[in-house]
DRENTORKOL-3810 file (N, C-alpha, C; in nm, 4 decimals):
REM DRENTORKOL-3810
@n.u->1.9720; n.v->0.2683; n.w->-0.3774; ca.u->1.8805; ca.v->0.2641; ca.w->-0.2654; c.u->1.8841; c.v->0.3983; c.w->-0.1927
@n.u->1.7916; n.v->0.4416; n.w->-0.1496; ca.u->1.7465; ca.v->0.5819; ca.w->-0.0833; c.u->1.7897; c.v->0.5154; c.w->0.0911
@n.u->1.8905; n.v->0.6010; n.w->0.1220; ca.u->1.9918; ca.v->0.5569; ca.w->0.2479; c.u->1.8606; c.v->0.6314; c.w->0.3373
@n.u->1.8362; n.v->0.6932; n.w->0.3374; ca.u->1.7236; ca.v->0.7232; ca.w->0.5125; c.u->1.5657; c.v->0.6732; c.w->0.4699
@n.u->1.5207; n.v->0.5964; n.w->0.3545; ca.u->1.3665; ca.v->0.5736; ca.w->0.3608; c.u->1.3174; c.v->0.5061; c.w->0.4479
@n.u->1.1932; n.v->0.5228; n.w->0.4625; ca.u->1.1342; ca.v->0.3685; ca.w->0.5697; c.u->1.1113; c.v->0.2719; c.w->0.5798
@n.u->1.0607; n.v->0.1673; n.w->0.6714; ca.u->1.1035; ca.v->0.0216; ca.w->0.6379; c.u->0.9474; c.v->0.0117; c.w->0.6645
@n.u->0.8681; n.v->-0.0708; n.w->0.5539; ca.u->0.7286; ca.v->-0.0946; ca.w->0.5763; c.u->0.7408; c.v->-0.2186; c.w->0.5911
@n.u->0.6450; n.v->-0.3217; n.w->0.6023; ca.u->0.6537; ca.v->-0.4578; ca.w->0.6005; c.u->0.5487; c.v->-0.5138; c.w->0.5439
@n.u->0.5816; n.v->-0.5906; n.w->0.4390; ca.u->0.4797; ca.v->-0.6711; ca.w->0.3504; c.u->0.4475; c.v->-0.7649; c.w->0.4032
@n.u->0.2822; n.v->-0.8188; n.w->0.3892; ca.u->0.2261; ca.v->-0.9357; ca.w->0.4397; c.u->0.1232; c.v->-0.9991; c.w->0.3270
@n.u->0.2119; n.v->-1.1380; n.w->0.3607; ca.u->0.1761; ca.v->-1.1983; ca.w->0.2369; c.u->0.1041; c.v->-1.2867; c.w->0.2677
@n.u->0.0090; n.v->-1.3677; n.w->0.2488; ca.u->-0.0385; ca.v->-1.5034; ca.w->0.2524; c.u->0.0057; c.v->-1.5763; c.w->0.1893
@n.u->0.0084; n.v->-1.7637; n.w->0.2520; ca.u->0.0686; ca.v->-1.8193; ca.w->0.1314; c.u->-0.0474; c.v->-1.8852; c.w->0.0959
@n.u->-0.0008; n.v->-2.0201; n.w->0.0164; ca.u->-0.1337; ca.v->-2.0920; ca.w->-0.0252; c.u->-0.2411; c.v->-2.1356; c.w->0.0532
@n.u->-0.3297; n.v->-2.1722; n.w->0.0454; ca.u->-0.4643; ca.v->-2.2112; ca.w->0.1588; c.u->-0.4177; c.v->-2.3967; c.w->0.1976
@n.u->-0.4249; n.v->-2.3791; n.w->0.3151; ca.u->-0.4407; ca.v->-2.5520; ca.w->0.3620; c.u->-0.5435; c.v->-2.6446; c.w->0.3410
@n.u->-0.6256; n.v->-2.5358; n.w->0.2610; ca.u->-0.7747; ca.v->-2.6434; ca.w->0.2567; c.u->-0.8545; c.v->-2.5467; c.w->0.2611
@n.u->-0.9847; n.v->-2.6301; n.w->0.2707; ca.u->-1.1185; ca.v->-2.5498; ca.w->0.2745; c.u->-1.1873; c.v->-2.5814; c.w->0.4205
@n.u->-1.3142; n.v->-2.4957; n.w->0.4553; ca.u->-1.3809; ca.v->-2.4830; ca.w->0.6369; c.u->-1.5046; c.v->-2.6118; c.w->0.5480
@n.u->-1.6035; n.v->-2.6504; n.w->0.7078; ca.u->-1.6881; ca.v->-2.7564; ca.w->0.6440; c.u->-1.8002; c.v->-2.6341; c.w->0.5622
@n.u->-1.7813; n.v->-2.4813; n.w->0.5361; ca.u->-1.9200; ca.v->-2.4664; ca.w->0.4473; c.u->-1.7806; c.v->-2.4760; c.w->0.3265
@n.u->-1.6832; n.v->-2.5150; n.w->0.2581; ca.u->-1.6423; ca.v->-2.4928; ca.w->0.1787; c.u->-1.5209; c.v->-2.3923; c.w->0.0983
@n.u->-1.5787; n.v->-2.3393; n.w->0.2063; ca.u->-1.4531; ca.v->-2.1508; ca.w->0.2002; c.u->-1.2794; c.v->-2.2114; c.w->0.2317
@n.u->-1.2646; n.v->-2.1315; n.w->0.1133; ca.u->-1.0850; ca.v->-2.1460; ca.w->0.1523; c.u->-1.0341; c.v->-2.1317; c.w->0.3012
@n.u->-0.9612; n.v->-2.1340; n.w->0.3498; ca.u->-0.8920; ca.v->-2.1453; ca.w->0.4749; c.u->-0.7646; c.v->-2.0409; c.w->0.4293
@n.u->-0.7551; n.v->-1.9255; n.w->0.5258; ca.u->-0.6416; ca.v->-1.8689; ca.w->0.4665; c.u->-0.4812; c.v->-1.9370; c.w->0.5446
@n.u->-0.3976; n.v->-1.8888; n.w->0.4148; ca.u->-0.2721; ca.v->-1.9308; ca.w->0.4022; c.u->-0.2519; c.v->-1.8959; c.w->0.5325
@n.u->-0.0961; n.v->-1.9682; n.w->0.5566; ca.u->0.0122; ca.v->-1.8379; ca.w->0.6799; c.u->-0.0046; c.v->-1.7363; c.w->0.6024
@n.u->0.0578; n.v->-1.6480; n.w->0.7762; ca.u->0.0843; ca.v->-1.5004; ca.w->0.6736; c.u->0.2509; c.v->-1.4688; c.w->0.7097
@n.u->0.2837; n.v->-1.4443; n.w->0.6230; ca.u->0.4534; ca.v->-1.3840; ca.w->0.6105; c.u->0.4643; c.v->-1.2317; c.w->0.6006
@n.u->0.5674; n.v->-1.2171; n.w->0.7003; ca.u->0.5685; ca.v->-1.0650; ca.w->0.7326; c.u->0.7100; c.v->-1.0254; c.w->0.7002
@n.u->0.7433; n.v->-0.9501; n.w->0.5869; ca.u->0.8649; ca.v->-0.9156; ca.w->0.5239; c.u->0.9014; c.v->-0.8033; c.w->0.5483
@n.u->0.9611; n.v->-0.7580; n.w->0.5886; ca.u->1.0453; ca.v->-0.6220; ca.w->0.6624; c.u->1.0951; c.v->-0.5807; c.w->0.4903
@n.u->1.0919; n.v->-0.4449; n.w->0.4497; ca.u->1.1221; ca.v->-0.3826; ca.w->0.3155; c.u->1.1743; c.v->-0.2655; c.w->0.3445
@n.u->1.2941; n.v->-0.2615; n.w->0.3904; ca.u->1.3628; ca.v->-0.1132; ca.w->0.4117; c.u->1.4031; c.v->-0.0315; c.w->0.2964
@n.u->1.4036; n.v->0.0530; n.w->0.2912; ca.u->1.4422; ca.v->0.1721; ca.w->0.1876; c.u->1.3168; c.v->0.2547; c.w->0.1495
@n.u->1.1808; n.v->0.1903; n.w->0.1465; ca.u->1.0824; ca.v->0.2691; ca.w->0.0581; c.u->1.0682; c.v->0.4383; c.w->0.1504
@n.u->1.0250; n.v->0.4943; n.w->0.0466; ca.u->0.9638; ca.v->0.6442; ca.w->0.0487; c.u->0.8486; c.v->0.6573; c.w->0.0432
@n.u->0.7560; n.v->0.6770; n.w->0.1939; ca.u->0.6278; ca.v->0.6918; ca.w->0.2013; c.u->0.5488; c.v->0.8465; c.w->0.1976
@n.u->0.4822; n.v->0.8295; n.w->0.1119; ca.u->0.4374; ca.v->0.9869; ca.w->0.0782; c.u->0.2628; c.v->0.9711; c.w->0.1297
@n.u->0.1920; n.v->1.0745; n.w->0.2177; ca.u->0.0299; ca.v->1.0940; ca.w->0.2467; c.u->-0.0291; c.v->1.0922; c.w->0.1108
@n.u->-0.1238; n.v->1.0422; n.w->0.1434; ca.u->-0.2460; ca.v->1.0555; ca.w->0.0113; c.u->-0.3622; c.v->1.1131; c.w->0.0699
@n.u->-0.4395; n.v->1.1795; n.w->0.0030; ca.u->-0.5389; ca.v->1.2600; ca.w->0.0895; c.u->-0.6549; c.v->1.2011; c.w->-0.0392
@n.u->-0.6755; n.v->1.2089; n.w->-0.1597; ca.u->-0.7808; ca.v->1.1523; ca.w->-0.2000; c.u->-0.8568; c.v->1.2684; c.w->-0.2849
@n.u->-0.8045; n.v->1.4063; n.w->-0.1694; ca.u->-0.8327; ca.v->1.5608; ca.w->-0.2023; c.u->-0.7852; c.v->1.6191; c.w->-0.2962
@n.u->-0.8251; n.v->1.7071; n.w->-0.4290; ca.u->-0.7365; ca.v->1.7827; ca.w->-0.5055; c.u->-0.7168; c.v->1.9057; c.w->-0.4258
@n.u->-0.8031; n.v->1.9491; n.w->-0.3139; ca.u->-0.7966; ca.v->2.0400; ca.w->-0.2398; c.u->-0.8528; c.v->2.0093; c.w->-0.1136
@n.u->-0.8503; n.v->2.0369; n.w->-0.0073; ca.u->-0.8585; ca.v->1.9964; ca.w->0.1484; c.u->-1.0466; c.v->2.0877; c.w->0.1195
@n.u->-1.1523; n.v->1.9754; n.w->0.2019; ca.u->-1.2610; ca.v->2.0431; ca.w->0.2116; c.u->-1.2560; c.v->2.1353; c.w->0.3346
@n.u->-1.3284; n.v->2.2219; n.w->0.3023; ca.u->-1.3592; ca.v->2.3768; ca.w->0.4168; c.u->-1.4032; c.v->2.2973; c.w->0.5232
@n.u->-1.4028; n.v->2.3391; n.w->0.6604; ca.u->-1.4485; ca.v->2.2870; ca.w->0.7797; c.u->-1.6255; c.v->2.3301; c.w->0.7791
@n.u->-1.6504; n.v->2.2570; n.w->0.7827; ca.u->-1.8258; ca.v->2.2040; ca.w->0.7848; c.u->-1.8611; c.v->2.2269; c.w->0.6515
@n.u->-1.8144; n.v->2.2113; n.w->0.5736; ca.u->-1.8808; ca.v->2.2255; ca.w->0.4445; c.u->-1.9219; c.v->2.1141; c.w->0.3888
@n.u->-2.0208; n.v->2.0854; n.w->0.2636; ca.u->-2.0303; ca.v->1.9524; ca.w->0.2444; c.u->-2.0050; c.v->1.8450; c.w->0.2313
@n.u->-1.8701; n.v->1.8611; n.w->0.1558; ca.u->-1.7838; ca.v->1.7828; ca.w->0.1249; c.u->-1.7152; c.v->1.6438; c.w->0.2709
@n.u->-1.7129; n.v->1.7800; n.w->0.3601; ca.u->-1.6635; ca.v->1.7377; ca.w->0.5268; c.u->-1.8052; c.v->1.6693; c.w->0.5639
@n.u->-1.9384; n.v->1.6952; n.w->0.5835; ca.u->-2.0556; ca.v->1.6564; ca.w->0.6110; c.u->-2.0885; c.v->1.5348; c.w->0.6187
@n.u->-2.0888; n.v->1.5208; n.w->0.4559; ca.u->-2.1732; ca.v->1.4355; ca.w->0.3773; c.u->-2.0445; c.v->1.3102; c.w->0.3635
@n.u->-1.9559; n.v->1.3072; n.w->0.4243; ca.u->-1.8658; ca.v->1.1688; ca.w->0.4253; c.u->-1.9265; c.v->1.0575; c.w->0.5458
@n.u->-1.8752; n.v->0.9646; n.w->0.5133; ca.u->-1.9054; ca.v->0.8500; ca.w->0.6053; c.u->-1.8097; c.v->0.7677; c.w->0.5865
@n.u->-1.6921; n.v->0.7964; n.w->0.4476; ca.u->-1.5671; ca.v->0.7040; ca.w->0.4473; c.u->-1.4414; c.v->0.7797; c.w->0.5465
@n.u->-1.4105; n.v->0.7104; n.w->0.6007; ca.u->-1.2569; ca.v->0.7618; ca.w->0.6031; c.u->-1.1079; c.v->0.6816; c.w->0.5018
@n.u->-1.0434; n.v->0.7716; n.w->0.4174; ca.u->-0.9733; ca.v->0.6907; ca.w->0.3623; c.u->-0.8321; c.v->0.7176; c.w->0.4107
@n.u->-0.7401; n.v->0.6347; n.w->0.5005; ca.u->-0.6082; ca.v->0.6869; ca.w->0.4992; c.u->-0.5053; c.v->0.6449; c.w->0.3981
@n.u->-0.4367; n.v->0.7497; n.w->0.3381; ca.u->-0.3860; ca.v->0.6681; ca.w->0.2046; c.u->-0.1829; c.v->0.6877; c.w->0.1872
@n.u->-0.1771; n.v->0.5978; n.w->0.1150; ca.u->-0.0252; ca.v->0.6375; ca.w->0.1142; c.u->0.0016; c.v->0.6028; c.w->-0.0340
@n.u->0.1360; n.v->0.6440; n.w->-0.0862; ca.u->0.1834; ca.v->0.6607; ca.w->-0.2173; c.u->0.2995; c.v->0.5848; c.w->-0.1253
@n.u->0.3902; n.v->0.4524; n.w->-0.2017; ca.u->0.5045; ca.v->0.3869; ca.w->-0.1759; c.u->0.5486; c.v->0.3917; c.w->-0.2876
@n.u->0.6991; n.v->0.4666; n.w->-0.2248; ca.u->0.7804; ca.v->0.4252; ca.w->-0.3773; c.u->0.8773; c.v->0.3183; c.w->-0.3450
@n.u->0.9078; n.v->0.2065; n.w->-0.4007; ca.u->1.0214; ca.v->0.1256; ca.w->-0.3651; c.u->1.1158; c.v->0.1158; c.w->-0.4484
@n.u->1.2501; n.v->0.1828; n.w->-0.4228; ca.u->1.3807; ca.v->0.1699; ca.w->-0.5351; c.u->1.4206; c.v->0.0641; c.w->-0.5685
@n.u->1.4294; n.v->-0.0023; n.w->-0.4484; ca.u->1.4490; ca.v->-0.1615; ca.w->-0.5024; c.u->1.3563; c.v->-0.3141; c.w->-0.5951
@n.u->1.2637; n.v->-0.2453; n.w->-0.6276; ca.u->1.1843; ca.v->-0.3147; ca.w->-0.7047; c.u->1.1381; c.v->-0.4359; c.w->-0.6949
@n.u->1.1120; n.v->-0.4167; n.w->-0.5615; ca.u->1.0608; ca.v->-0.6045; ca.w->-0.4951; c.u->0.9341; c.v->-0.6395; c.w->-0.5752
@n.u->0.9118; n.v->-0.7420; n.w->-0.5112; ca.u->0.7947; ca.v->-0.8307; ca.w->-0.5646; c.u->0.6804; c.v->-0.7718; c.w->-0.5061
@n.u->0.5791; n.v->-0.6767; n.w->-0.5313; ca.u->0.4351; ca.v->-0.6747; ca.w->-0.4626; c.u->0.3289; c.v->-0.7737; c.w->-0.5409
@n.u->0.2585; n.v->-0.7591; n.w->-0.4944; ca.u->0.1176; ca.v->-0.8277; ca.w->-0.5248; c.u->-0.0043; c.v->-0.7334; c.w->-0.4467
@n.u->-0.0970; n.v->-0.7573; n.w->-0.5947; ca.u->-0.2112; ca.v->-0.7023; ca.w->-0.4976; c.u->-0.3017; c.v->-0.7539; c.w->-0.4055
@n.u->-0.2508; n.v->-0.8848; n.w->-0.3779; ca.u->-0.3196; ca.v->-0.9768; ca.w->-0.2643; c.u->-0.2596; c.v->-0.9372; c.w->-0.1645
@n.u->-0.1424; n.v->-0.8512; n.w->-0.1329; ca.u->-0.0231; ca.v->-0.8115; ca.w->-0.0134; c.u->-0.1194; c.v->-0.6957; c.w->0.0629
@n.u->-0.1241; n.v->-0.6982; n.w->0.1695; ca.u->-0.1122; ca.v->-0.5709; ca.w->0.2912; c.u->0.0315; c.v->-0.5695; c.w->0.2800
@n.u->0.0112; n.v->-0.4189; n.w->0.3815; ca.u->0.1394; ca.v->-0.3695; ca.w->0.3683; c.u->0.1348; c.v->-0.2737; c.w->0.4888
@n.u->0.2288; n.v->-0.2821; n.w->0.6125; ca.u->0.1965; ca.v->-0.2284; ca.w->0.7342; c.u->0.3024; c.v->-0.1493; c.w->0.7326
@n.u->0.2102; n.v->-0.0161; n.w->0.7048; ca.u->0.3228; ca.v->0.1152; ca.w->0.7495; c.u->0.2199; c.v->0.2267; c.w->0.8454
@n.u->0.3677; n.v->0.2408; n.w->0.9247; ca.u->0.3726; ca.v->0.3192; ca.w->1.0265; c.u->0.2888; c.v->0.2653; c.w->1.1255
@n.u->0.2674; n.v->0.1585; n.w->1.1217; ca.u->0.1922; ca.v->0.0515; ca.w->1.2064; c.u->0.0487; c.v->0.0792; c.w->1.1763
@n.u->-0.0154; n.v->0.1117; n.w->1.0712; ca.u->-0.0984; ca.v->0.0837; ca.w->1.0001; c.u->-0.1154; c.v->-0.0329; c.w->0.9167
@n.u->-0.1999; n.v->-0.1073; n.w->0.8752; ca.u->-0.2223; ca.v->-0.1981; ca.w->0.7676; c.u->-0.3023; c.v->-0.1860; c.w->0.6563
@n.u->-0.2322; n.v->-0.1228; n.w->0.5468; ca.u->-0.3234; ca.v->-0.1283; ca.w->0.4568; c.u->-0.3033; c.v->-0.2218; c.w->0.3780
@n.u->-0.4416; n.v->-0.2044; n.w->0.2273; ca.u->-0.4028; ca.v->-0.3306; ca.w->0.1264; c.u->-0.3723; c.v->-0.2566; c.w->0.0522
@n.u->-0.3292; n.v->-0.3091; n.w->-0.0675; ca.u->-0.2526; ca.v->-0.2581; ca.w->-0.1586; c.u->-0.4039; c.v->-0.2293; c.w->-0.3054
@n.u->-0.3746; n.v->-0.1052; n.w->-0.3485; ca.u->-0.5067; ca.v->-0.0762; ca.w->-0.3784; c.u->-0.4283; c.v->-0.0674; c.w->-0.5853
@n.u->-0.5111; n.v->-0.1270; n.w->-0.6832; ca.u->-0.4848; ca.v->-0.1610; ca.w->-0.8138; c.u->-0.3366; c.v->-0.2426; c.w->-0.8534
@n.u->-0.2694; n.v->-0.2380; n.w->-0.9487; ca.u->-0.1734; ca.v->-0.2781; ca.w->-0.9601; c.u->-0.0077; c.v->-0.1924; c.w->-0.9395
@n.u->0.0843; n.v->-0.2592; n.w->-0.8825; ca.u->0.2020; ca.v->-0.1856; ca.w->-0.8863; c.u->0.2305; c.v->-0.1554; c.w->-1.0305
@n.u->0.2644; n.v->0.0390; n.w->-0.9576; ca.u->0.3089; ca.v->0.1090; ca.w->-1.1420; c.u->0.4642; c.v->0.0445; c.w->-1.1427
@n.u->0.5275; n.v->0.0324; n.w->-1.2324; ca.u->0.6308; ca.v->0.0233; ca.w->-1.2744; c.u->0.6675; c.v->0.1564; c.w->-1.3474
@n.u->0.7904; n.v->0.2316; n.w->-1.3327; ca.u->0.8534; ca.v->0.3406; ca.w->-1.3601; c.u->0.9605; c.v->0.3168; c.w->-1.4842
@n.u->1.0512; n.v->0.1919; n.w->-1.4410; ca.u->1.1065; ca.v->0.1444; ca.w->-1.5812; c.u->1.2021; c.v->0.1853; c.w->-1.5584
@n.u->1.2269; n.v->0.3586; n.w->-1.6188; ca.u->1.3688; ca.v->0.4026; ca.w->-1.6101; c.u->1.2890; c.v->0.5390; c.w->-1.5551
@n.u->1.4407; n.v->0.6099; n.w->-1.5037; ca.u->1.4085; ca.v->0.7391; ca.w->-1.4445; c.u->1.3881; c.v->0.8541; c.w->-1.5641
@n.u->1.2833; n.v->0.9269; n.w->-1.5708; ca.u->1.3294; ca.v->1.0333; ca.w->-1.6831; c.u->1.3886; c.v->1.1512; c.w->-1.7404
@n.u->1.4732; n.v->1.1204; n.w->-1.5675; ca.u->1.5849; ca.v->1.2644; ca.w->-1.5894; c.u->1.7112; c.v->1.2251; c.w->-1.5776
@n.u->1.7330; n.v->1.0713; n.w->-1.5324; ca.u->1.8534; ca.v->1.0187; ca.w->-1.5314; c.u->1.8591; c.v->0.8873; c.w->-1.6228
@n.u->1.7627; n.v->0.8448; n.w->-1.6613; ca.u->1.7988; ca.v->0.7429; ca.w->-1.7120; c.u->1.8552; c.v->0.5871; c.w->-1.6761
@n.u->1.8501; n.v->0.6132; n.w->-1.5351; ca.u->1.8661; ca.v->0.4854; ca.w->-1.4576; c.u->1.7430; c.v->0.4366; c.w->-1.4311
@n.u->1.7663; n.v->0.3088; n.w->-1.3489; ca.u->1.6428; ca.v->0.2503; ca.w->-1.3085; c.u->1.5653; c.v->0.3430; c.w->-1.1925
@n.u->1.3844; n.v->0.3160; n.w->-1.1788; ca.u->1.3590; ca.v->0.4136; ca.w->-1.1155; c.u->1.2336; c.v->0.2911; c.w->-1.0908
@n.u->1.1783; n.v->0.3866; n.w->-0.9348; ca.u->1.1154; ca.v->0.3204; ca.w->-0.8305; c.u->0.9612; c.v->0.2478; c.w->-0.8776
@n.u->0.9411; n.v->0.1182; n.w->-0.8257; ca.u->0.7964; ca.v->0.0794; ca.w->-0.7929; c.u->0.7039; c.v->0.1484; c.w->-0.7463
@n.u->0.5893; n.v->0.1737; n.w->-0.7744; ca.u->0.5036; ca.v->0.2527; ca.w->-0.6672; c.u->0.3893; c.v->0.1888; c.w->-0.6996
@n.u->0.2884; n.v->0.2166; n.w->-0.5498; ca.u->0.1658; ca.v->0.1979; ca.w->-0.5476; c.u->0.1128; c.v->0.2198; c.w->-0.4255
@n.u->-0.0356; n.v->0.2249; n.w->-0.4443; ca.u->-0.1543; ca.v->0.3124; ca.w->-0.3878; c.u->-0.1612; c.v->0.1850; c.w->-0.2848
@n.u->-0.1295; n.v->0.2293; n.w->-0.1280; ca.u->-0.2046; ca.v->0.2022; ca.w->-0.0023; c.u->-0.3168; c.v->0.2565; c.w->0.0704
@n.u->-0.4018; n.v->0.1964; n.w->0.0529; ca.u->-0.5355; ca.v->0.2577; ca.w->0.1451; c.u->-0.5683; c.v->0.1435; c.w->0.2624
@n.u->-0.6115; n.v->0.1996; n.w->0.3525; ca.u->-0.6695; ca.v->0.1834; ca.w->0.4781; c.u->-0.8103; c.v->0.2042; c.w->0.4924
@n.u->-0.9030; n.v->0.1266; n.w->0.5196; ca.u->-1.0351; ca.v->0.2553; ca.w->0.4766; c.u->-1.1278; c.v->0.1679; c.w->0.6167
@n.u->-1.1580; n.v->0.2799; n.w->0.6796; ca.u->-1.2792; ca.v->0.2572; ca.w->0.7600; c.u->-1.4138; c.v->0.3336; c.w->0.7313
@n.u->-1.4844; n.v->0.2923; n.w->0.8375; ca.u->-1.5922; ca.v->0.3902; ca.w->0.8358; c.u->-1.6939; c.v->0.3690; c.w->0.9121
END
């Protein structure tokens, strides 16, 4: 375990209690799991930062805030999970990569996956 990482907190839903009278699921509780150790890295989305007023900057209307989580300890995600870091909430965006083993040590090595936030 990485002794100074940060502690994000997973939020999970559980099963639905039922359905509303048009039919729609009813969402689960939600469970809020404290996950200390992970290593949160910025995601920008950018292979390079756009120039100030240039098109790229212009012609947006998304904002995406993004994060890279690595977790050493290899918990359980799901991509139905938010995940509130830095008191942000994002969802958890494709499937958690699995790393397997490390490839310079050969030990076990971290979970990761893509958090986005996205307004606009």
């Amino acid at each position: 375990m990485i002794g100074r990482g940060e502690t994000v907190v997973r939020l999970r839903r559980g099963p639905s209690p039922g359905r509303d009278p048009r039919g729609q699921p009813i969402p689960g509780p939600l469970t809020e799991t404290e996950m200390p150790g992970c290593v949160v890295a910025p995601r920008t989305g950018w292979s390079e930062a756009p120039s100030a007023g240039g098109t790229l900057q212009q012609a947006r209307d998304t904002v995406i805030v993004g994060y890279i989580v690595y977790d050493p300890q290899r918990r359980d995600w799901q991509t139905t999970d938010q995940v509130r870091i830095r008191g942000e909430v994002c969802g958890i965006t494709g499937q958690p990569g699995d790393w397997a083993r490390n490839p310079f040590t050969g030990t076990g090595a971290p979970l990761e996956f893509a958090a986005d936030r996205v307004t606009g």
